[in-house]
C-alpha positions as CSV (number, residue, x, y, z in Angstrom):
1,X,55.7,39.5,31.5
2,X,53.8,36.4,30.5
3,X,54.5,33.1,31.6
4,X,55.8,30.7,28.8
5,X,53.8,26.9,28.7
6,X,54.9,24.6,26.3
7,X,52.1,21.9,25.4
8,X,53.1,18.2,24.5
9,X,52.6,16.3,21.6
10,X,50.1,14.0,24.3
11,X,47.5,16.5,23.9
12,X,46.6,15.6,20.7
13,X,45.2,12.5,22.2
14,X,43.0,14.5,24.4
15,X,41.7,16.7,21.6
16,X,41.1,13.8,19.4
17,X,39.0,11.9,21.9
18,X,37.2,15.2,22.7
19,X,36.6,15.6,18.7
20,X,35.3,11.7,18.6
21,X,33.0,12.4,21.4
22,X,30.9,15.2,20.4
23,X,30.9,15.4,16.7
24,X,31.4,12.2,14.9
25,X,28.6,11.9,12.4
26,X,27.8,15.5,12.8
27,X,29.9,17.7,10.4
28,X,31.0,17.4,7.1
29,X,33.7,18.4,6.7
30,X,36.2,20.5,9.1
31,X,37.4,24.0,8.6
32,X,41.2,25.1,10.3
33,X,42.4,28.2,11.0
34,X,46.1,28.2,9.7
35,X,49.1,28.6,10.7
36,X,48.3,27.7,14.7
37,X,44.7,25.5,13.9
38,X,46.5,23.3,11.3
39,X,48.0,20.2,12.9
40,X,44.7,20.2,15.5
41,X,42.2,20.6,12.0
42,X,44.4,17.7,10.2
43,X,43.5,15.6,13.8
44,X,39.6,16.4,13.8
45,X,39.3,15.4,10.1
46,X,41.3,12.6,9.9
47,X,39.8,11.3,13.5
48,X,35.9,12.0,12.0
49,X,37.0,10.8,8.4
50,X,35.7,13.8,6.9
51,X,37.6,15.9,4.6
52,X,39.9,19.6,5.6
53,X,39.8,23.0,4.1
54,X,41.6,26.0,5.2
55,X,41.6,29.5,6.3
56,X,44.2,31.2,6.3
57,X,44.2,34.4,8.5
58,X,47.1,37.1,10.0
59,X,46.8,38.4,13.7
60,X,50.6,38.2,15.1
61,X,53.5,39.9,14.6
62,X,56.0,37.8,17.4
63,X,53.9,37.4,20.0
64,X,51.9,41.0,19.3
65,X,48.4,40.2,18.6
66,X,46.9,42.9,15.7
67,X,44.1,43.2,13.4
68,X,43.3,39.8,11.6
69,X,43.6,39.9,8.0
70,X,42.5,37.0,5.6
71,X,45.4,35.7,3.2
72,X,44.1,32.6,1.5
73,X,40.9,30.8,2.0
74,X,40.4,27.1,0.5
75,X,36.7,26.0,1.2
76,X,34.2,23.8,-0.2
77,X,32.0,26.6,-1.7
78,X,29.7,23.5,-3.7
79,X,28.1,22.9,-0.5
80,X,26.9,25.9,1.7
81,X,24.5,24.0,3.3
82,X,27.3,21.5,4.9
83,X,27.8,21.0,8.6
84,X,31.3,22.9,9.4
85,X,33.4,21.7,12.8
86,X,35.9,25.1,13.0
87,X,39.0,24.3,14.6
88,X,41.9,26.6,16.1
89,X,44.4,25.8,18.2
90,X,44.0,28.3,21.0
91,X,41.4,31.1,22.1
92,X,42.8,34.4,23.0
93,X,41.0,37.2,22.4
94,X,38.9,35.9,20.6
95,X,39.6,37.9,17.4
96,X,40.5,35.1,15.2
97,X,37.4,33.2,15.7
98,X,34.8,36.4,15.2
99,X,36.2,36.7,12.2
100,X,35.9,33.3,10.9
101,X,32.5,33.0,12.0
102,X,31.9,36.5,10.5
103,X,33.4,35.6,7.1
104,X,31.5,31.9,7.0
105,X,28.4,33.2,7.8
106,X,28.9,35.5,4.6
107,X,29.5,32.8,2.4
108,X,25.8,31.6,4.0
109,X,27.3,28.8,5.5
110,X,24.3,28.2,8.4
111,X,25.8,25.2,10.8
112,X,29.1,26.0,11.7
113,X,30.4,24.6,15.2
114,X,33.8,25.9,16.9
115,X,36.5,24.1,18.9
116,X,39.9,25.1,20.1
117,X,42.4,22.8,22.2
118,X,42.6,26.1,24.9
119,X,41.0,28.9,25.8
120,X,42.0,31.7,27.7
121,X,38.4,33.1,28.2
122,X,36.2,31.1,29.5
123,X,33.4,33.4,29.8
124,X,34.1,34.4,26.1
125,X,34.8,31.3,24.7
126,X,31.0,30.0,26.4
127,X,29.4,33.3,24.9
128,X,30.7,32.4,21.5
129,X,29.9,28.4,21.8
130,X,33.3,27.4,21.2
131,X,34.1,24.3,23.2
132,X,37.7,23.9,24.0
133,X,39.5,21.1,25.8
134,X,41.7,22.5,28.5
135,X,41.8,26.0,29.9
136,X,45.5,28.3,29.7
137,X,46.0,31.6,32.0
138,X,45.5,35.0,30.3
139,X,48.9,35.5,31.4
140,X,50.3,32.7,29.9
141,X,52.3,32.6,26.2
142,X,51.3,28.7,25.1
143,X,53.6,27.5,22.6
144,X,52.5,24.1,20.7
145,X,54.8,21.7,20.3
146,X,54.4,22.2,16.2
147,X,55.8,26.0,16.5
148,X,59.1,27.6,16.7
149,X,59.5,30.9,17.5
């Protein structure tokens, strides 16, 4: 059975300065994954000054992680060549991310960077050059303080 964590509304201010450090003046604009990436996306773009667009993709049912499926995507498609910070609020599996990458690199969008607040696998997470700001156990369900089950 895994381990509930709940996260406070403090790490935010972690994430942000994290954001500030290693890409202000180096994206244009950023990209969230919705529903969990949302309030962590609105943080980067606001803290960068740099405007927001949206995937939004499917993986859980509960807390049963399946295949991800693409419901709505709002993205700058005038400027393929821009610099895109990707932003999610947790690394799992990984799943989420693969398929965002997958899908923007079909829409030939060249510099895309990734970022989570947590990561569950590090090895993965270094694999797939997503930075993240604090590590969670694989064992652990991390609940955000912007979600209600």
């Amino acid at each position: 059975m895994k381990k509930d964590v709940a996260i406070p509304w403090k790490l935010l201010d972690s994430f942000r300065s994290l954001i500030l450090a290693n890409y202000f003046g180096k994206v244009d604009f950023v990209v969230g994954i919705m529903n969990g990436g949302g309030i962590p996306a609105i943080v980067a773009g606001l803290s960068l000054d740099v405007p927001i667009y949206w995937l939004y993709l499917k993986s859980y049912k509960g807390r049963k992680c399946g295949r991800v499926e693409m419901e709505t995507c709002l993205l700058p498609m005038d400027n393929p060549k821009g610099r895109i910070l990707l932003v999610d609020d947790i690394f799992d599996s990984g799943k989420t991310l693969e398929f965002s990458l997958r899908f923007l690199d079909g829409l030939k969008f060249k510099n895309v960077q990734s970022v989570t607040m947590l990561s569950k696998d590090r090895e993965k997470t270094k694999k797939m050059h997503v930075e993240y700001l604090l590590k969670a156990g694989k064992n652990q369900w991390v609940v955000f303080p912007w979600e209600h089950e």
